[in-house]
N, CA, C and O atoms as a GROMACS GRO file, in nm:
protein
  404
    1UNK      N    1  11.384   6.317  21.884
    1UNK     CA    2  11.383   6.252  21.756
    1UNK      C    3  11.520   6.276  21.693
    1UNK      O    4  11.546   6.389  21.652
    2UNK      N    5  11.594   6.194  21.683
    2UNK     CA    6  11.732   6.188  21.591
    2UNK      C    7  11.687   6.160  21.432
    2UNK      O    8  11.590   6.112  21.373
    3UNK      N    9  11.824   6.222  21.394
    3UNK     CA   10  11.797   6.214  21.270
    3UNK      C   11  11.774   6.126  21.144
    3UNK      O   12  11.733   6.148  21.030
    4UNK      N   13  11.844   5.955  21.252
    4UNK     CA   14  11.782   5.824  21.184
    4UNK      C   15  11.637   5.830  21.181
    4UNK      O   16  11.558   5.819  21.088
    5UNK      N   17  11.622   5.851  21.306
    5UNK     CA   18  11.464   5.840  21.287
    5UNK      C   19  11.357   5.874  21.183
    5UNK      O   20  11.269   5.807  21.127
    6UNK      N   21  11.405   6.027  21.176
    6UNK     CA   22  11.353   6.119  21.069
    6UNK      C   23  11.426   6.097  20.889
    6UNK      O   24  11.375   6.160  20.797
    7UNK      N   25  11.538   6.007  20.865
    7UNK     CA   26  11.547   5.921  20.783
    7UNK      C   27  11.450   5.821  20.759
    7UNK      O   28  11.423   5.802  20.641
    8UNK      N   29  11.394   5.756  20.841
    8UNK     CA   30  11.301   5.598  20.828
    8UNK      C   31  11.256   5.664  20.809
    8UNK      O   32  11.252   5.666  20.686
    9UNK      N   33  11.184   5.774  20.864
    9UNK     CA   34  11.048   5.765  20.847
    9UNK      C   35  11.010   5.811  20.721
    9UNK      O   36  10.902   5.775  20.673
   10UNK      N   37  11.102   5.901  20.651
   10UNK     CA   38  11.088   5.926  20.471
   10UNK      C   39  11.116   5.846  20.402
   10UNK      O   40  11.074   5.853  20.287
   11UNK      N   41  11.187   5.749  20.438
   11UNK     CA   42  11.270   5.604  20.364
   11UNK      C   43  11.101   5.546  20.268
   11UNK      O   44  11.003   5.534  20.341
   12UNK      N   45  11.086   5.525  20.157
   12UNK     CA   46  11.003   5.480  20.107
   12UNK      C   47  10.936   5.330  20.180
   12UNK      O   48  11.025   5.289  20.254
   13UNK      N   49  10.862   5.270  20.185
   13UNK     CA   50  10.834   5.129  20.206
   13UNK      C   51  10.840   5.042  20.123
   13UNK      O   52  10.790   5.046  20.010
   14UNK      N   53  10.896   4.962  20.169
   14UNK     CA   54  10.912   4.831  20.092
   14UNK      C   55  10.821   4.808  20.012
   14UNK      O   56  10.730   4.891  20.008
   15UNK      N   57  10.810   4.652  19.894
   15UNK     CA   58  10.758   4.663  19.801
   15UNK      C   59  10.638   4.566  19.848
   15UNK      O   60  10.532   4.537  19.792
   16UNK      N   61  10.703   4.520  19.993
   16UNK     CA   62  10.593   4.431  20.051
   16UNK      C   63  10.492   4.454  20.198
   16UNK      O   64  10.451   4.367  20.274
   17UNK      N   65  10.473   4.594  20.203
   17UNK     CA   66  10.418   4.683  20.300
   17UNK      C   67  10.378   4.780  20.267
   17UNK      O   68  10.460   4.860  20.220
   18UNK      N   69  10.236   4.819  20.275
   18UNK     CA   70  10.110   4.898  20.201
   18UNK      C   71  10.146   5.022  20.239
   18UNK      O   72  10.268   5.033  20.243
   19UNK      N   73  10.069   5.148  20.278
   19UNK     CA   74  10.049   5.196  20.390
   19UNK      C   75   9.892   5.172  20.440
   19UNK      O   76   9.809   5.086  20.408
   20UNK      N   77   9.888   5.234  20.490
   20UNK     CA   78   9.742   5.224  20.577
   20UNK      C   79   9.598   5.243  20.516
   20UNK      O   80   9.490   5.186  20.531
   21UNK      N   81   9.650   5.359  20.434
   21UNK     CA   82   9.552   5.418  20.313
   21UNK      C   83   9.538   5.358  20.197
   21UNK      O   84   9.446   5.403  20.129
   22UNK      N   85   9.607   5.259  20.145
   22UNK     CA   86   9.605   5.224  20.030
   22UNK      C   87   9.543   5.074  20.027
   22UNK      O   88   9.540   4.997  20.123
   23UNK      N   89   9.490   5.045  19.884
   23UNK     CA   90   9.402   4.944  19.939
   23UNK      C   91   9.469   4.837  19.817
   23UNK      O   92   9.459   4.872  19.699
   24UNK      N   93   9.533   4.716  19.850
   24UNK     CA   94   9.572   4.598  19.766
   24UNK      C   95   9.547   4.551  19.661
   24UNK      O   96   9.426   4.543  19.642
   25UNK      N   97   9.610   4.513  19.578
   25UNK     CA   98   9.599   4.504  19.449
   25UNK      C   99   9.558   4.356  19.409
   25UNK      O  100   9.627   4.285  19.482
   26UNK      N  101   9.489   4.283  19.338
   26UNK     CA  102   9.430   4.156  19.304
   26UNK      C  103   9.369   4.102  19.402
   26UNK      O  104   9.425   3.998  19.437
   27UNK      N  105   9.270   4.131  19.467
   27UNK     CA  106   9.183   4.135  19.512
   27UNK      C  107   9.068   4.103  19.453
   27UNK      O  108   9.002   4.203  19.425
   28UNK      N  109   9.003   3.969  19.413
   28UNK     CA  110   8.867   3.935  19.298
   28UNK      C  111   8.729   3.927  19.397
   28UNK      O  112   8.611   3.936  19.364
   29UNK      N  113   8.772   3.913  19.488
   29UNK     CA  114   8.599   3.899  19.557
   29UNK      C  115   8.551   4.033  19.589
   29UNK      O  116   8.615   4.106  19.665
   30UNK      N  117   8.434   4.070  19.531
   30UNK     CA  118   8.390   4.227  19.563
   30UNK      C  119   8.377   4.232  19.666
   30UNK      O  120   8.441   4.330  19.703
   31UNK      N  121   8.319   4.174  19.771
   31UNK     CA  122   8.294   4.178  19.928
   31UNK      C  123   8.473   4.241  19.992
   31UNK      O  124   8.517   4.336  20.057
   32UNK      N  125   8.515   4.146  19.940
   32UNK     CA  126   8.660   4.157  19.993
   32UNK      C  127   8.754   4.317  20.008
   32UNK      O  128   8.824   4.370  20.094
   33UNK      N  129   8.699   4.356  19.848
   33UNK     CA  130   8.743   4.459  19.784
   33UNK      C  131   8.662   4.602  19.831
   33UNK      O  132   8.703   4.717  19.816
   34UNK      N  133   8.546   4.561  19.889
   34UNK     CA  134   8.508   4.698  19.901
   34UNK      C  135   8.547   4.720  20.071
   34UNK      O  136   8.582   4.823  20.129
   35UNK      N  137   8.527   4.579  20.126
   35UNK     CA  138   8.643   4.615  20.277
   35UNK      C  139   8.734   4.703  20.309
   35UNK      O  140   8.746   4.801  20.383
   36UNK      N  141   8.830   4.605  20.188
   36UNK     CA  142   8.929   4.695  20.172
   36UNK      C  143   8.968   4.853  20.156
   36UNK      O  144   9.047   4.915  20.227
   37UNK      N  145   8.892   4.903  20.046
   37UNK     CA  146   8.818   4.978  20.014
   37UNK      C  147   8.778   5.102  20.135
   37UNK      O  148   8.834   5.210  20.152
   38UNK      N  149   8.674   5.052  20.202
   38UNK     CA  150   8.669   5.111  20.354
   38UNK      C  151   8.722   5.132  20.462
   38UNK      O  152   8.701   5.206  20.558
   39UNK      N  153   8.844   5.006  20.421
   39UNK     CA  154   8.905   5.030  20.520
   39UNK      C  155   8.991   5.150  20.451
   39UNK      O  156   8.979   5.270  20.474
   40UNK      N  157   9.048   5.108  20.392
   40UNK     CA  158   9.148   5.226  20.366
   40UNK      C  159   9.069   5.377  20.326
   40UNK      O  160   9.139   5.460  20.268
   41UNK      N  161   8.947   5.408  20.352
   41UNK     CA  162   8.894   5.512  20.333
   41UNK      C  163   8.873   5.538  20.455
   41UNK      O  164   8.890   5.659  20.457
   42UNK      N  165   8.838   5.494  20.598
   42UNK     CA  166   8.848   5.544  20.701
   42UNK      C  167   9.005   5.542  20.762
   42UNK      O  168   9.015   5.570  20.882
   43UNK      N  169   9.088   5.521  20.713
   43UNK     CA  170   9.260   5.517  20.753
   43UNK      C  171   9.250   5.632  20.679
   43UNK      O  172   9.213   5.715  20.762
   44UNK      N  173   9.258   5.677  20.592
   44UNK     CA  174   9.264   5.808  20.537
   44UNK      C  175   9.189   5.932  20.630
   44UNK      O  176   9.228   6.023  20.703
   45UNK      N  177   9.092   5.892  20.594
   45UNK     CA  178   9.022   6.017  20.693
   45UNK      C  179   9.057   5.977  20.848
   45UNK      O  180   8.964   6.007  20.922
   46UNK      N  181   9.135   5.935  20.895
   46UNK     CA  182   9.189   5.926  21.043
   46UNK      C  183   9.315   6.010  21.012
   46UNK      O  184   9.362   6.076  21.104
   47UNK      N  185   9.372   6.012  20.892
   47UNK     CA  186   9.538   6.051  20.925
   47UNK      C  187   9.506   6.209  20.862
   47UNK      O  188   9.591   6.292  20.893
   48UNK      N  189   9.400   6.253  20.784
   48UNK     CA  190   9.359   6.376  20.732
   48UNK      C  191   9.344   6.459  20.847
   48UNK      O  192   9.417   6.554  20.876
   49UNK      N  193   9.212   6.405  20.932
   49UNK     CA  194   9.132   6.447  21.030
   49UNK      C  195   9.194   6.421  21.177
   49UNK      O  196   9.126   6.442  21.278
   50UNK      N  197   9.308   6.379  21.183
   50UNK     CA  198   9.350   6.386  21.344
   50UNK      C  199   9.455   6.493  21.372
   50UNK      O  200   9.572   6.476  21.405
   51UNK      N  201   9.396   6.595  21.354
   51UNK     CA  202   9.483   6.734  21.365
   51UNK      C  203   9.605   6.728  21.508
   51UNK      O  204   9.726   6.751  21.504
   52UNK      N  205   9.548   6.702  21.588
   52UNK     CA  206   9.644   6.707  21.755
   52UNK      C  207   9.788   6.598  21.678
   52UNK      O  208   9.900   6.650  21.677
   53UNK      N  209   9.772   6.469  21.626
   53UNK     CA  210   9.860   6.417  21.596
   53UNK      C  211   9.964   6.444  21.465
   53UNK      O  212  10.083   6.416  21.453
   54UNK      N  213   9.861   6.514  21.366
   54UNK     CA  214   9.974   6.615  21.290
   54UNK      C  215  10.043   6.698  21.342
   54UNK      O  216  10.165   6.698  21.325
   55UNK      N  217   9.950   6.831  21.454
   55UNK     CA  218  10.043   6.935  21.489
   55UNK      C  219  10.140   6.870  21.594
   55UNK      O  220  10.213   6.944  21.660
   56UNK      N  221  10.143   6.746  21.610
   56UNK     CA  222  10.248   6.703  21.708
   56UNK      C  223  10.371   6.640  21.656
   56UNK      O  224  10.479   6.662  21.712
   57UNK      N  225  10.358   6.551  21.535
   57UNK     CA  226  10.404   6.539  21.390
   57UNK      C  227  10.526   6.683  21.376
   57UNK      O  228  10.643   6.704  21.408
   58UNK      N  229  10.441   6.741  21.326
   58UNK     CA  230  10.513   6.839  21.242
   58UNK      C  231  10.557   6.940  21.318
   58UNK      O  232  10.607   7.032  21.253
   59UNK      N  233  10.555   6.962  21.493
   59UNK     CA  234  10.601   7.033  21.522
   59UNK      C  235  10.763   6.937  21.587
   59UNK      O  236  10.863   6.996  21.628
   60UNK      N  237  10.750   6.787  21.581
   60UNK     CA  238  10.878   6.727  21.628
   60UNK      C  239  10.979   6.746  21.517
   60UNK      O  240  11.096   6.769  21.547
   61UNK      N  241  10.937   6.736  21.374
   61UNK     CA  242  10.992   6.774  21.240
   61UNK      C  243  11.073   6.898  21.287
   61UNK      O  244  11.196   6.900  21.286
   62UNK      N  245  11.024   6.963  21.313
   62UNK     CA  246  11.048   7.145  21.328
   62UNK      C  247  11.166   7.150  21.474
   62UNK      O  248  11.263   7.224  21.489
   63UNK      N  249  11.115   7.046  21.561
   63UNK     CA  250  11.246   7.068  21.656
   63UNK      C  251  11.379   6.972  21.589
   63UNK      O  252  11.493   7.017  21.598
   64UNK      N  253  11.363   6.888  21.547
   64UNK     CA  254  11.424   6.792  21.511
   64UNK      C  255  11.543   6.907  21.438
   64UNK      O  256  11.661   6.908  21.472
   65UNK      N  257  11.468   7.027  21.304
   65UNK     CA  258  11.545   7.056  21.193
   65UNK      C  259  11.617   7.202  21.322
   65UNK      O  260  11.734   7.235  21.301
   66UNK      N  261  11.563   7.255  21.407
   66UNK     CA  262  11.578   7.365  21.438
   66UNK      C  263  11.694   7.256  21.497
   66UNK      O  264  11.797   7.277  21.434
   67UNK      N  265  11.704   7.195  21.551
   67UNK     CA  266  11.864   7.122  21.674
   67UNK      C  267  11.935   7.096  21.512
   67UNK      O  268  12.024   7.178  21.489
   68UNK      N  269  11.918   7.026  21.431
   68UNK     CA  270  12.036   7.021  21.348
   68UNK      C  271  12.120   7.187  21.271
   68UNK      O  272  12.238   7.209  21.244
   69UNK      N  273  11.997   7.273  21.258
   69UNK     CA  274  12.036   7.383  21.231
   69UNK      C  275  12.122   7.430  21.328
   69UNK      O  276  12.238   7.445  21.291
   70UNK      N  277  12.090   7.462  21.467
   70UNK     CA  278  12.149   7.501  21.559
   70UNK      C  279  12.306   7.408  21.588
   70UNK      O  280  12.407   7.465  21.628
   71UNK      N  281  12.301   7.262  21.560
   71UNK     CA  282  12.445   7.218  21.574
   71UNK      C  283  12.547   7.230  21.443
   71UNK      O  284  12.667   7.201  21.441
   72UNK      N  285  12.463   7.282  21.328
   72UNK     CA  286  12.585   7.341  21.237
   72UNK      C  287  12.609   7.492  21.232
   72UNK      O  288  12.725   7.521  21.201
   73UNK      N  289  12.526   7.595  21.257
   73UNK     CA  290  12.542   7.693  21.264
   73UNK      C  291  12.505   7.773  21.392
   73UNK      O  292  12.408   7.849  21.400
   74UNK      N  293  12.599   7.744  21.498
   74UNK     CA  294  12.521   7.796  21.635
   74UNK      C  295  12.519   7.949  21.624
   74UNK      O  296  12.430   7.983  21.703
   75UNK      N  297  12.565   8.050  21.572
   75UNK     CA  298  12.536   8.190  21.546
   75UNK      C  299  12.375   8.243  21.478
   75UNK      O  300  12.286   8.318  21.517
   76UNK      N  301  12.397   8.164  21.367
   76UNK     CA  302  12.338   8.212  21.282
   76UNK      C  303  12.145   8.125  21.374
   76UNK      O  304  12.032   8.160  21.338
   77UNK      N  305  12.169   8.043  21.460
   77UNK     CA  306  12.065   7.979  21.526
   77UNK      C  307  11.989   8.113  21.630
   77UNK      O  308  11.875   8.160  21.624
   78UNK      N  309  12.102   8.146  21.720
   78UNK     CA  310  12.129   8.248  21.790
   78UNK      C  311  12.036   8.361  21.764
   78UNK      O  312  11.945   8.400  21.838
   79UNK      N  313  12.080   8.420  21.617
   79UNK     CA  314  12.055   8.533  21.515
   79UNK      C  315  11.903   8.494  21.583
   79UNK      O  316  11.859   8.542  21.688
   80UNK      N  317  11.844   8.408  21.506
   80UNK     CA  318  11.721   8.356  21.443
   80UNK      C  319  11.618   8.321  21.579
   80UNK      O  320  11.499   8.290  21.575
   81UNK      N  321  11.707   8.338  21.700
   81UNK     CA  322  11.603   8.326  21.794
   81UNK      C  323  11.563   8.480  21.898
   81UNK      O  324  11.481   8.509  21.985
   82UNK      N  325  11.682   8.551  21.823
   82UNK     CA  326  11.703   8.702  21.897
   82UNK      C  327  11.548   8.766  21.793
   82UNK      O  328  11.448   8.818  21.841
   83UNK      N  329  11.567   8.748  21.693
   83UNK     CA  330  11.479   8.731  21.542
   83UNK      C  331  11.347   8.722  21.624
   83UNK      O  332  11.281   8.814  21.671
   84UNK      N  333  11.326   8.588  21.631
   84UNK     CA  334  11.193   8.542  21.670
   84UNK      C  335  11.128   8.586  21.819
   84UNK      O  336  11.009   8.578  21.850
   85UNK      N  337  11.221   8.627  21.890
   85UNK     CA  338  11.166   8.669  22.019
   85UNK      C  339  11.138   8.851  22.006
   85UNK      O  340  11.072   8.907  22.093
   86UNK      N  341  11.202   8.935  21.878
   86UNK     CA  342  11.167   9.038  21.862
   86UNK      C  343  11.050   9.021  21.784
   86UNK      O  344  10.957   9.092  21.824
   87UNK      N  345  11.028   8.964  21.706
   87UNK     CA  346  10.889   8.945  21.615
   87UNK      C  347  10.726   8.913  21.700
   87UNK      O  348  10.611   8.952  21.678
   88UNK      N  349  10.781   8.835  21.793
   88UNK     CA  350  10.667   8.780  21.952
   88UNK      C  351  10.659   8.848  22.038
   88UNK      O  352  10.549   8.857  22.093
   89UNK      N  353  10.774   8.924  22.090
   89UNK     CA  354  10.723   9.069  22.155
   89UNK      C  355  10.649   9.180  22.124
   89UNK      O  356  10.561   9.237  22.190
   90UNK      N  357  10.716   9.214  21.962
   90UNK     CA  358  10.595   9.290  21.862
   90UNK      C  359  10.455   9.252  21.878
   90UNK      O  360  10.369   9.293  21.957
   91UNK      N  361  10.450   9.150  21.772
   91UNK     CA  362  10.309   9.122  21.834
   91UNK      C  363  10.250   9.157  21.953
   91UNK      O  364  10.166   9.247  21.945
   92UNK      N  365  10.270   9.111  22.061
   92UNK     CA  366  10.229   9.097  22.199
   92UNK      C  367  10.234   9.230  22.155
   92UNK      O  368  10.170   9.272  22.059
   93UNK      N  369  10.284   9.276  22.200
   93UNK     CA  370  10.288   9.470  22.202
   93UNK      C  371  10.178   9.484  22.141
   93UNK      O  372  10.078   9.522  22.202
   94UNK      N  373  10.175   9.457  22.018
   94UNK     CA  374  10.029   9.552  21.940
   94UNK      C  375   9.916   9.483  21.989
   94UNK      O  376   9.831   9.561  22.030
   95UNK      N  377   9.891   9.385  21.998
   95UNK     CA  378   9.800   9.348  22.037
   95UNK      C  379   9.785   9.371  22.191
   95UNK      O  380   9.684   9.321  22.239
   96UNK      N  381   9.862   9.434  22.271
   96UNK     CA  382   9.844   9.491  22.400
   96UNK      C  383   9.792   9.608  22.378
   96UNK      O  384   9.684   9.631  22.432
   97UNK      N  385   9.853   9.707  22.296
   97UNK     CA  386   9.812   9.872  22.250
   97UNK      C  387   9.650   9.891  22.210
   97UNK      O  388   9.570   9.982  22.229
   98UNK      N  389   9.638   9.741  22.133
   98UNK     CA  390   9.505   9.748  22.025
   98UNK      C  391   9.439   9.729  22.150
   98UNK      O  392   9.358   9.820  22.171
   99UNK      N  393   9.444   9.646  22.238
   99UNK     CA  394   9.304   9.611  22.360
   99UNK      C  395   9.319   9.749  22.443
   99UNK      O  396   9.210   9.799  22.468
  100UNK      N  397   9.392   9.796  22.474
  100UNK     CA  398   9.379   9.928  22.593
  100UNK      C  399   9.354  10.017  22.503
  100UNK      O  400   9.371  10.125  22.559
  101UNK      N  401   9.312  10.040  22.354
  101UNK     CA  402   9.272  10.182  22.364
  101UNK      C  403   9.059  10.107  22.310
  101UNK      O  404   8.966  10.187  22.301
   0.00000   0.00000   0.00000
């Protein structure tokens, strides 16, 4: 994921493209309206409730920011992964100590 990408995709939407969840405005036939309505109430609870596609979401976010971090500050990236691999060994450790006794 480049960082245009991750531009669009915060870029607001146009004034002539909904999102998925939201349900249209002047709309007079109730039939019509409560469609609508449903629909955009099960688009909601699809984008709430589809956890695998958030944590997949938000973990490309997370590589996306960790490579731009890492191409402006390759030390301080460095630091932060010497960091994180002492913090994950810890763990592991205690939780190795805690099961063998």
């Amino acid at each position: 994921m480049t960082n245009s990408e991750i531009s669009r995709r915060r870029s607001a939407p146009t004034m002539d493209t909904l999102p998925k969840t939201a349900v249209p405005a002047g709309i007079v036939d109730a039939r019509e309206s409560a469609r609508a309505e449903l629909k955009a109430a099960l688009a909601a609870i699809e984008v709430k409730g589809n956890f695998p596609r958030r944590i997949d979401n938000a973990s490309k976010r997370a590589i996306a920011k960790a490579r731009v971090f890492a191409d402006r500050n390759p030390a301080a990236a460095a630091a932060a992964a010497v960091a994180l691999a002492v913090v994950v060994g810890g763990v592991v450790w205690v939780a190795a100590r805690a099961a063998s006794r």
